[in-house]
C-alpha positions in Angstrom: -15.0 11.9 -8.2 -14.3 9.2 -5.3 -11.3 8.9 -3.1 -11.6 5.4 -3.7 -9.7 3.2 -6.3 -10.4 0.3 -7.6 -7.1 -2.7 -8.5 -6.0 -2.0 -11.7 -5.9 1.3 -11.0 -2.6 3.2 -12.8 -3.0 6.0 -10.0 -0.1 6.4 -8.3 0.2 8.1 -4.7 3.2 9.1 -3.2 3.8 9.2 0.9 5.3 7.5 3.5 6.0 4.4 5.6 4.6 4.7 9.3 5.5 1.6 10.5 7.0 -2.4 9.6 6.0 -5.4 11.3 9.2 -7.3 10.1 9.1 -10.3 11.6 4.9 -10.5 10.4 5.8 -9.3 7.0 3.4 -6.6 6.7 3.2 -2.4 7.6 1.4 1.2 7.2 2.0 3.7 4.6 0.2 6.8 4.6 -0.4 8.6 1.6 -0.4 12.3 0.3 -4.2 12.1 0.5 -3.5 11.7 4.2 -5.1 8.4 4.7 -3.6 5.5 6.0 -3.4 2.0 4.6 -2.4 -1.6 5.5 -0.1 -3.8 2.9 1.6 -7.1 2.8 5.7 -7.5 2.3 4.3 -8.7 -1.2 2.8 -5.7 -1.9 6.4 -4.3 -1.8 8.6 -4.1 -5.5 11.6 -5.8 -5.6 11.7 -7.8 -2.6 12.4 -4.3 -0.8 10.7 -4.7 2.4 13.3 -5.4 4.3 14.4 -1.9 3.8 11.4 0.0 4.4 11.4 2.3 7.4 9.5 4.8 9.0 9.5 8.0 7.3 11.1 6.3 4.3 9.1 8.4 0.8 7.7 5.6 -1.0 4.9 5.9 -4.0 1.9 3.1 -4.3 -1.2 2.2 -5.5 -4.1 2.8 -3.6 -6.9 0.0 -3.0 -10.3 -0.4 -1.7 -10.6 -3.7 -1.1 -14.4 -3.0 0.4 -15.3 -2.4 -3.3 -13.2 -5.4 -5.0 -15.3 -7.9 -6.8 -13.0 -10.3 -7.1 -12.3 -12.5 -4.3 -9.3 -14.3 -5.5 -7.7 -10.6 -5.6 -8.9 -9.8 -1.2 -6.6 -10.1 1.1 -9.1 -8.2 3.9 -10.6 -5.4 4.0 -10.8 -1.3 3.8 -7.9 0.4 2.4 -4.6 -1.0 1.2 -1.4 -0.2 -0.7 -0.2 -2.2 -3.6 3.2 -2.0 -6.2 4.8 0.0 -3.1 8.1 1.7 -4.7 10.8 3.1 -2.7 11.1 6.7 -3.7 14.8 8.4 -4.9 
């Protein structure tokens, strides 16, 4: 089975935030699986980005955008983090 998922995916990862880029509106999560991934202050439930911080336990959806088909879904490429969730 592949590391890689695909949007859509109900997979959920947990991990943590490495670092914010507030004023860009975007950061770096890295998962359980130990990888790394970009995503987008959008990409964040609830309008909760502004909280985020490193170290902060958060749970996600893991993306491949190098094996999306559909472009209106892209916003770059390699691996990203989606429906990011602050954890309790």
């Amino acid at each position: 089975m592949s590391d890689s998922k695909t949007i859509g995916s109900n997979d959920r990862l947990s991990g943590y935030i490495i670092r914010v880029f507030y004023d860009e509106g975007y950061g770096f999560v890295r998962g359980s699986d130990g990888r790394s991934r970009f995503f987008h202050a959008n990409d964040v439930a609830d309008g909760m980005f502004d909280l985020l911080r490193p170290k902060l336990a958060v749970s996600f959806v893991p993306v491949d955008m190098s094996v999306c088909k559909n472009p209106a879904l892209v916003k770059g490429n390699g691996l990203q983090a989606t429906l990011i969730r602050i954890e309790k």
